[in-house]
N, C-alpha and C positions, 0 to 999 in steps of 0.2 A: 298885303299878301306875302309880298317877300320877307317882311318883318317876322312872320308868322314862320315861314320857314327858316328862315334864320336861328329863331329861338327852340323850333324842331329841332332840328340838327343839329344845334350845342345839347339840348335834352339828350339827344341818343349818345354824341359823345361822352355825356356824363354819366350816363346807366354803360356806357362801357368800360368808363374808367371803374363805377360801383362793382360789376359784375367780375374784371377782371383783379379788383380787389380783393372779393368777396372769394374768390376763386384762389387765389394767393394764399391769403387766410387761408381755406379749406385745408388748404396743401401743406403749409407749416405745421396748421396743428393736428394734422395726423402723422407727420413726421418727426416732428419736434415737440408735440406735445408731453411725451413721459421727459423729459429733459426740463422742460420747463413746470413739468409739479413735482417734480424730483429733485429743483435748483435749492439751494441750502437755505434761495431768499425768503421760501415760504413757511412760512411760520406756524405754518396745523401742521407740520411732519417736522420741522425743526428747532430748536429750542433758543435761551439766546445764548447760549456758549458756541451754537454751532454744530449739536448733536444730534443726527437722526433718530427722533424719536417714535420711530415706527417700524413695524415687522420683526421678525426670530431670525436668526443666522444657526441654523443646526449643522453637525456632520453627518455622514453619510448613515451614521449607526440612529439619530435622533436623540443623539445629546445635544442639550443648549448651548453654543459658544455666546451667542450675544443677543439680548432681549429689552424692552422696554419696561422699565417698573417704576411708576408715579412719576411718569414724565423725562425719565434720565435712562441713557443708556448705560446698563447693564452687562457685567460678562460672567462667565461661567466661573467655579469656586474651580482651585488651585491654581497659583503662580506659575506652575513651571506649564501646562495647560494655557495660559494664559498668551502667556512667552511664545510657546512653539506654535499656536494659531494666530499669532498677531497679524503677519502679509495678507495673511486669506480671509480673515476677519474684517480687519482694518482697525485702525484710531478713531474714538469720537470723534474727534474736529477732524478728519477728513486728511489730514497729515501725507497718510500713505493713499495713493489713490489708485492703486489697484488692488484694493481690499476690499471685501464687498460691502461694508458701508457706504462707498462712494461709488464704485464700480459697478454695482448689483443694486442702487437705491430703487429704479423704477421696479424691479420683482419686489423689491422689501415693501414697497411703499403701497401695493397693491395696483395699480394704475391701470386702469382701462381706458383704451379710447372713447365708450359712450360712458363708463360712471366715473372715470376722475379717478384721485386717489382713494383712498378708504379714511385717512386722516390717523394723529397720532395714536400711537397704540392701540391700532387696530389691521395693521399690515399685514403683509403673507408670512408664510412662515418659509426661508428657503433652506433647501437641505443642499449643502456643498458636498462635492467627492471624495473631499477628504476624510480619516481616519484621525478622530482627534491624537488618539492614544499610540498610534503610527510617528505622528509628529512628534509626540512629547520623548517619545523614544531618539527619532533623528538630533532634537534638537538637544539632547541629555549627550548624545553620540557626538555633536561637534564641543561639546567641554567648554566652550566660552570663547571658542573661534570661530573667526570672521567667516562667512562663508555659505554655501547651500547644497539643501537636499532635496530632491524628487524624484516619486518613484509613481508611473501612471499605466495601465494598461495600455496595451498598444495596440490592442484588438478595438477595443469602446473608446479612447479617450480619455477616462476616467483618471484623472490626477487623484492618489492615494494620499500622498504624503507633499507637503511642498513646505521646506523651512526654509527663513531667510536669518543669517545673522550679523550682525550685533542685532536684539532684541529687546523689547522692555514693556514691562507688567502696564497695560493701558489701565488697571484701576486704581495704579499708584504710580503716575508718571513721574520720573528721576525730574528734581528740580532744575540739576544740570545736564541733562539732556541736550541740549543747543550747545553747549562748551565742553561737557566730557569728551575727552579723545574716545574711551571706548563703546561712547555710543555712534560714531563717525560712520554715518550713513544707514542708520536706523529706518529711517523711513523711509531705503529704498528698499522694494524688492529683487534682490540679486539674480533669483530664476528669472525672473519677467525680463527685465527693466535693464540688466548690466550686460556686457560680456568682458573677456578676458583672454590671454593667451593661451593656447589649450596645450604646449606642451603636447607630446607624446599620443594622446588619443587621436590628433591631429591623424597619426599614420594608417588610419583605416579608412582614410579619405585617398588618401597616396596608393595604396595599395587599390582600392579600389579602381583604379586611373590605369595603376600596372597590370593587372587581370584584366584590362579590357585594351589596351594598346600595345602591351610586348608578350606576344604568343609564347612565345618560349620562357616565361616567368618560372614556370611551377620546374622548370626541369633546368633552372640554373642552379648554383651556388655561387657561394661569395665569401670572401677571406675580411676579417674585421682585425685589425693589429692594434684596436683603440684610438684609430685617428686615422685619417685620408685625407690628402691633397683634392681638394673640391672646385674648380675654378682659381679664385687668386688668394686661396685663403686656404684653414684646416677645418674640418668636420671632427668635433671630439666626441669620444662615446664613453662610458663610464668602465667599459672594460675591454679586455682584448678578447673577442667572440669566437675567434677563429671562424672554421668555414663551416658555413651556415647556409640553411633550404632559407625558404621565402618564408615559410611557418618558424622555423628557427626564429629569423630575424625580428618578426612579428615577437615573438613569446621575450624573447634577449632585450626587447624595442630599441635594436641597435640603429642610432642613427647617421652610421658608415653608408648602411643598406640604403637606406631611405632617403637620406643627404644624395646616393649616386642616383636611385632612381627617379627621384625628382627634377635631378640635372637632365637626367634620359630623357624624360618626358617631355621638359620643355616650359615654360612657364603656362603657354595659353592653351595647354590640355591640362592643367590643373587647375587653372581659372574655372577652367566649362564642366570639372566635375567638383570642383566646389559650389559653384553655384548649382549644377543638381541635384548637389546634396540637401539644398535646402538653407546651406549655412549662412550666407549671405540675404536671406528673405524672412522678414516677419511674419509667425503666425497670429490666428487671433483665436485666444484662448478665452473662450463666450466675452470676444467681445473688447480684452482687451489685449492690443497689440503688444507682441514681446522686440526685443531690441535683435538689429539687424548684425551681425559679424560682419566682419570686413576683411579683403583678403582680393590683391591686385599686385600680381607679378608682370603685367607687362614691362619690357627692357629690364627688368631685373638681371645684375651678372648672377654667374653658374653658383658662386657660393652661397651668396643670399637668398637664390632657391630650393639651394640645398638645406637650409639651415629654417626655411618658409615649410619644406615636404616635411619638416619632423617636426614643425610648429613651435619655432621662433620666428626671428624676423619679426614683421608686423602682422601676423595673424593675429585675427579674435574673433571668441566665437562666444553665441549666447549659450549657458546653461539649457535652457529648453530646448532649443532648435537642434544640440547636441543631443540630447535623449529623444529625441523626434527620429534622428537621423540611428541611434542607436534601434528604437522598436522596427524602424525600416530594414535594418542586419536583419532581425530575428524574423521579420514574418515577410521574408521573400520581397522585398524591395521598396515595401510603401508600408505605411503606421497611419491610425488613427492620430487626428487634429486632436492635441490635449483640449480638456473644458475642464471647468470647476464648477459645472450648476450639474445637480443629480437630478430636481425638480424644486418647483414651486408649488407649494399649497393655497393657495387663494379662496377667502371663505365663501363659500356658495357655488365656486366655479372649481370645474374638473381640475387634474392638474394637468401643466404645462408639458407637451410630453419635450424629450432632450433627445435631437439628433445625432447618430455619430458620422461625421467629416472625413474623410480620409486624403491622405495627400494624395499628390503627384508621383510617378515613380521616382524614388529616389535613387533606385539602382536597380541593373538588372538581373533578374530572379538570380542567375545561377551565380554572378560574383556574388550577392549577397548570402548565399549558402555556403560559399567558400570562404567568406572571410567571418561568418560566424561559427564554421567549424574551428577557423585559424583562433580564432576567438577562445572557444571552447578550450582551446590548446592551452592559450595562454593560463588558464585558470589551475592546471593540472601540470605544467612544465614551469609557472614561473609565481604563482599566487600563494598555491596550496588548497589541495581541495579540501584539507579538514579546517578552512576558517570560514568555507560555506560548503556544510552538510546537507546530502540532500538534496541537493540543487544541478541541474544541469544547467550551467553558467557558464555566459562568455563576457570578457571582458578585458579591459584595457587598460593601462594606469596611464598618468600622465604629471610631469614633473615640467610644469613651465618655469621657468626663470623670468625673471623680472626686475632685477637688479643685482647688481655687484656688492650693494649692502644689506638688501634682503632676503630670504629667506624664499625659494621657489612656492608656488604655487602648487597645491597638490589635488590631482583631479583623481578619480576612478567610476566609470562607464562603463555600461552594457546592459545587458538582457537575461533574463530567464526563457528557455524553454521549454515551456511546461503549458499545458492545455486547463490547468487548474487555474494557474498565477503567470499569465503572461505579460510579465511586466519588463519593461527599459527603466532606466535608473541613471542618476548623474549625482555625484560628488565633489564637490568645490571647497577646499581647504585652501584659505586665502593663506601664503606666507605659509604654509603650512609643513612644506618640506617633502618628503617622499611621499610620489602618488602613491604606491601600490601599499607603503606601508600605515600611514595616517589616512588617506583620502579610503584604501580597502579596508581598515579596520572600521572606519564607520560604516564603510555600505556592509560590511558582515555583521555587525548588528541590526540595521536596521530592516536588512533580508529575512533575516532569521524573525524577526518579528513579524515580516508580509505575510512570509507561508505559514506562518502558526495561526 
């Protein structure tokens, strides 16, 4: 009889081990299931070079950027088309992997939790946010420099535009592509994936910090003689500004002003409005995470926080997270979460509907009305309103420095306000030289083609 029980009770031990196996399973593959029929190993969606052979990649209009034909992946006719939707597309073989070949293969591939994939060439069709013919313009606009452009609503999320460069024709890949210098870093996506020194657009984070901690901001002035004593060192400006309001200083982006009032402030009250700004935290743009900035003045001396408030020092901040914290100016303190899915078409099934995210506040209502007024300023005291017509625009330039043998980095940031095109926008000219005059000449092209 004891034997009997004995072999009882190893029996129920082993339907517990079955059941909490079985239960295990369950649990994976409803959560890792699209991952594991979307892996590159499976051979009905993938080919053997490596290429997803399933699903459309369209833009927002229902033009084809990338498609399956007799087994090979396929991309849409023109080179220069080709080029400027590469990041958002992605590489057959999976290269760039925030493309949506790789990033977006479970929508491509059709994947249901109770029917599986669909199998090759026979996938969803997904339509992305972007504007094919938006991009071919940005990326015509950076001339063959390193660099990125994005321009997203701020209201929906809807990434319009998103170019990354160095670039290259995925239907004719450069043989030296791995050893050309000027392909050097091709397969990253520079919005997503990089950040950088931001230089000067830095200052609308500082300012932000001043409007909320020294009361008496808006009714000071300040005397700029093109240099000031900062702590144990000199703060240099590009000109002598003389005496200038808080919106001078802004439009001038004298960084005398900005150098003293970051000293004012302190380091660990621009730590706590940098981080909520956002600058410092990855979003996830459907899905995939953008790179974090970095930026930590604790014990910092006076001049390296001076030289930190106007954005040198060791700042850096992401491209995205910057135009995040841009559509947050314009629409009173918070912006929709960028995305790149508009919808999925799935044969037989509804489509996917796409939710819009919105952050945290990034700032509060009334300084952010202020400083995209100051904004606005800048665009008609230091830009030129006839190089964006049409447009109430606030914006920023930014001239980071990066070395003593090279060539600054040239940014230019901001917003539209406009109930038609409410768009935030960022400009990143690697090496590129004067923000407001190379980084704003491309975003005045590629505005000029938003609102049209």
């Amino acid at each position: 009889m004891k034997k009997i029980e004995k072999r009882a009770a190893l029996c129920l031990v082993l339907a517990g081990f079955l059941a909490a196996g079985l239960a295990l399973f369950l649990f994976r593959f409803a959560a890792d299931g699209s991952h594991w029929a979307s892996s590159p190993f499976n051979r009905h969606l993938y080919n053997s070079e490596g290429a997803l052979i399933s699903g459309t990649v369209l833009d927002r209009n229902g033009d084809m950027l990338s498609t399956v034909q007799d087994g090979k992946r396929v991309y849409t006719n023109g080179k220069t088309r080709r080029k400027a939707t590469l990041h958002v597309v992605g590489d057959p073989y999976g290269n760039i992997s925030t493309g949506a070949l790789s990033a977006f293969a479970q929508e491509l591939t059709g994947y249901t939790l109770l029917g599986g994939a669909y199998g090759a060439e026979k996938g969803s069709d997904l339509y992305l946010t972007i504007d094919a013919g938006l991009n071919e313009t940005a990326y015509e606009a950076l001339n063959g420099k390193k660099g990125t452009v994005a321009v997203y609503n701020y209201k929906t999320g809807e990434v319009l535009c998103l170019v990354s460069a160095p670039s290259y024709d995925p239907r004719s890949i450069p043989q030296d592509l791995e050893t050309n210098e000027k392909y050097e870093g091709a397969y990253l996506n520079r919005f997503l994936s990089s950040t950088f020194p931001p230089g000067s657009v830095f200052k609308t984070v500082t300012l932000a910090a001043a409007l909320e901690q020294l009361p008496d901001l808006e009714e000071r002035t300040w005397t700029c003689e093109g240099s000031a004593q900062i702590g144990g060192g000199m703060v240099t400006c590009t000109a002598a500004h003389g005496e200038q309001t808080i919106s001078e200083a802004l439009a001038n982006s004298c960084n005398v002003v900005f150098g003293q009032l970051a000293a004012e402030l302190g380091g660990d009250t621009l730590n706590r409005y940098v981080e909520k700004a956002g600058l410092t935290d990855s979003y996830s743009v459907s899905g995939i995470s953008t790179a974090k900035g970095s930026f930590d003045l604790k014990g910092v001396a006076d001049n390296d926080l001076a030289w930190a408030g106007v954005g040198q020092y060791h700042d850096s901040v992401n491209p995205c997270s910057l135009m995040v914290y841009m559509g947050a100016i314009a629409n009173g303190g918070k912006a929709a979460v960028p995305c790149l899915i508009q919808k999925v078409d799935r044969p037989g099934l509804p489509d996917l509907p796409q939710f819009t995210r919105s952050t945290g506040r990034l700032l509060n209502r009334e300084t952010a009305d202020k400083i995209a007024d100051m904004m606005v300023n800048n665009v008609s005291a230091a830009y030129g309103t006839k190089r964006f017509p049409d447009m109430d625009l606030g914006a920023k330039s930014g001239t980071a420095q990066v070395g003593a043998d090279q060539k600054p980095h040239a940014w230019f940031a901001g917003f539209l306000r406009d109930e038609e095109h409410p768009y935030a926008f960022v400009v990143l000219v690697e090496n590129g030289g004067s923000g407001a005059e190379v980084a704003g000449t491309v975003a005045s092209k590629v505005l000029k083609a938003a609102v049209q």
